[in-house]
C-alpha positions as CSV (number, residue, x, y, z in Angstrom):
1,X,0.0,0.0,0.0
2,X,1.4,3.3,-1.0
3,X,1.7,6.6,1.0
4,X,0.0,9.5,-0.1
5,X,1.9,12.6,-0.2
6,X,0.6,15.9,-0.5
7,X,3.8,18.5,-2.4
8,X,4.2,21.3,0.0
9,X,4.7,25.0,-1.2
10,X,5.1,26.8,1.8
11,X,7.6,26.1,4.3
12,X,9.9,27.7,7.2
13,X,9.3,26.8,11.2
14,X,5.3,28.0,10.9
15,X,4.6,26.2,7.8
16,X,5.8,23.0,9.7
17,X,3.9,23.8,12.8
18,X,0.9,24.4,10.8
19,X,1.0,20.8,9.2
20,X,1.8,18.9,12.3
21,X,-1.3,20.7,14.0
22,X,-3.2,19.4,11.0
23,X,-1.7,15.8,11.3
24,X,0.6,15.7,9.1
25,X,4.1,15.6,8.9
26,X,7.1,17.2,6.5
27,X,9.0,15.4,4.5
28,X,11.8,16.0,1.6
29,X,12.3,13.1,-1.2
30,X,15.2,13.4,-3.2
31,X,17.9,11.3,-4.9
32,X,19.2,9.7,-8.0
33,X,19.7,13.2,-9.7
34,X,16.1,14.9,-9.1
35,X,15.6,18.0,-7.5
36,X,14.1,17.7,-4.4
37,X,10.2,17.9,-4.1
38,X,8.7,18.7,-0.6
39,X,6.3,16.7,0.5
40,X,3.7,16.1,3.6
41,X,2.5,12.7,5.3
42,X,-0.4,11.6,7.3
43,X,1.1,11.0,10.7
44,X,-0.4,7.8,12.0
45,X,0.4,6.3,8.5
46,X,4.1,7.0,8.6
47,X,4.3,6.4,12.2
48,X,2.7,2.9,11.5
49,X,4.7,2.7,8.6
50,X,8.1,3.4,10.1
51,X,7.0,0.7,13.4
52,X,7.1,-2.4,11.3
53,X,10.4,-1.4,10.3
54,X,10.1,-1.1,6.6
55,X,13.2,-0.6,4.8
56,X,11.2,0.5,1.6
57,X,8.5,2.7,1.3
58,X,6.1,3.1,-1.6
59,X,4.8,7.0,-2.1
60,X,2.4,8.1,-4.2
61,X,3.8,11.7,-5.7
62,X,1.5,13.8,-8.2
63,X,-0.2,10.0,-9.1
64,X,3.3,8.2,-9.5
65,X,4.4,5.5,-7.1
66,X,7.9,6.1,-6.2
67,X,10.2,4.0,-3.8
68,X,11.8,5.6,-1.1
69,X,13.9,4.5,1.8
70,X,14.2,6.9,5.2
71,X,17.2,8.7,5.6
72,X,16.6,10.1,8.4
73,X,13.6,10.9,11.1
74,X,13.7,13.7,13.0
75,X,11.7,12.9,16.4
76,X,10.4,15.1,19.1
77,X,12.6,14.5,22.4
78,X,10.6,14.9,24.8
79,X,6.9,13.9,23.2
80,X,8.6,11.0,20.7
81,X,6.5,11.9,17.7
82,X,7.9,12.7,14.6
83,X,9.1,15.8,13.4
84,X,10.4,15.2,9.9
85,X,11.2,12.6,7.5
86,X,14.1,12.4,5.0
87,X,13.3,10.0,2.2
88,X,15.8,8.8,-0.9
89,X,14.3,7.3,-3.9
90,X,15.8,3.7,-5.1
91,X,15.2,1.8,-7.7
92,X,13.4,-1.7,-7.2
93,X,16.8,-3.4,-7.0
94,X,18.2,-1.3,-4.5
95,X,14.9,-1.9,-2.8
96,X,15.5,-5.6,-2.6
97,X,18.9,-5.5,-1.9
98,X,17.9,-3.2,1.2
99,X,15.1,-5.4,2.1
100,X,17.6,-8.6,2.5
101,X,19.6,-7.0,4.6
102,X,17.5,-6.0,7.1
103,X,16.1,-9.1,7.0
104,X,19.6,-10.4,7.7
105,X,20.5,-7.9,10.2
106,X,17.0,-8.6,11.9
107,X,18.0,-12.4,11.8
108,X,21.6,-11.6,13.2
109,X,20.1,-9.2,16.3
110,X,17.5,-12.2,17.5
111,X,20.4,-14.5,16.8
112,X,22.7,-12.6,19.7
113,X,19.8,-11.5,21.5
114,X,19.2,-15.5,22.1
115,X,22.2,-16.3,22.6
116,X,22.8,-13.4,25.3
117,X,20.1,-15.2,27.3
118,X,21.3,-18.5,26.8
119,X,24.7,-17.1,28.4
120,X,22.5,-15.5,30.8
121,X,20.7,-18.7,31.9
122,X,23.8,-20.8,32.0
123,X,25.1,-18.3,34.6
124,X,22.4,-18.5,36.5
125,X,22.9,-22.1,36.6
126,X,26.7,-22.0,37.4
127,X,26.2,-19.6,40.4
128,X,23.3,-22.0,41.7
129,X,25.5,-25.1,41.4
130,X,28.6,-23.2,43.2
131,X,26.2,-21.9,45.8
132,X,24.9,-24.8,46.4
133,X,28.6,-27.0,45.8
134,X,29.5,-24.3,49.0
135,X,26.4,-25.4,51.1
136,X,25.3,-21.7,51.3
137,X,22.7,-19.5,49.6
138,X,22.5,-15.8,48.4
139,X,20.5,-15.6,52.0
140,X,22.8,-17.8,54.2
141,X,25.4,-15.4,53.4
142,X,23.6,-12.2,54.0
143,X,22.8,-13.4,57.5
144,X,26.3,-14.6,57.9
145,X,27.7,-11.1,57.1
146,X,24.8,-9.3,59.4
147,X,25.9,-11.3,62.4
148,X,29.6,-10.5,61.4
149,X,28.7,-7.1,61.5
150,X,27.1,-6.8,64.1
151,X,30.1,-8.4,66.3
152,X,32.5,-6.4,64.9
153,X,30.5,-3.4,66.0
């Protein structure tokens, strides 16, 4: 499903302010040698958009699809909604070719992420087993070192 975009001819600080108020939000395209054509985007579209993660987006400029990829979003520190989007245009192939790998990199991060708890759980297991190898527990010792304390004092 393609974006509808909306070309913008006014712009500066109020013009922006005036589109976000109205639910949109500003946007540039631009890339392999066109100028660049400023554009506005409903806001809960992109924002649902830009959530699954798509690597490739398909606009709809002055009734032509185009594909674009964000460059960069601009978001609102302290409210987190966007303030602006930077879009390039690819080609379909460049479009794949993206698509792979962030469905690689996507692969890779669950990858690490599981194996990070897998580490996690095995050291869990390996202080249990030394705890227990000693006889004492996390709460054996902290009663151990209160009565120590308390001696000493």
């Amino acid at each position: 499903m393609a974006l509808t975009t909306n070309v913008r001819t006014d712009f500066g600080k109020g013009a922006a302010r005036r589109l976000r108020r109205e639910g949109q939000t500003p946007a540039v395209i631009y890339g392999h040698g066109q100028a660049p054509v400023h554009v506005s985007l409903d806001s809960h579209e992109l924002i649902l958009t830009l959530r699954k993660r798509a690597s490739s987006i398909e606009i709809l400029v002055d009734g032509k699809t185009q594909i674009v990829t964000p460059r960069d979003i601009q978001i609102e520190p302290v409210r987190r909604y966007v303030e602006h989007v930077d879009l390039v245009v690819v080609t379909a192939a460049e479009a794949a070719t993206i698509e792979r790998e962030a469905t690689a990199a996507s692969a890779a991060a669950e990858a690490s992420a599981s194996a990070a708890a897998e580490s996690a759980a095995a050291k869990a297991a390996t202080r249990a087993a030394r705890q227990e190898e000693a006889g004492t527990t996390g709460e054996d010792n902290s009663a151990a070192t209160e009565g120590a304390n308390e001696s000493a004092q």
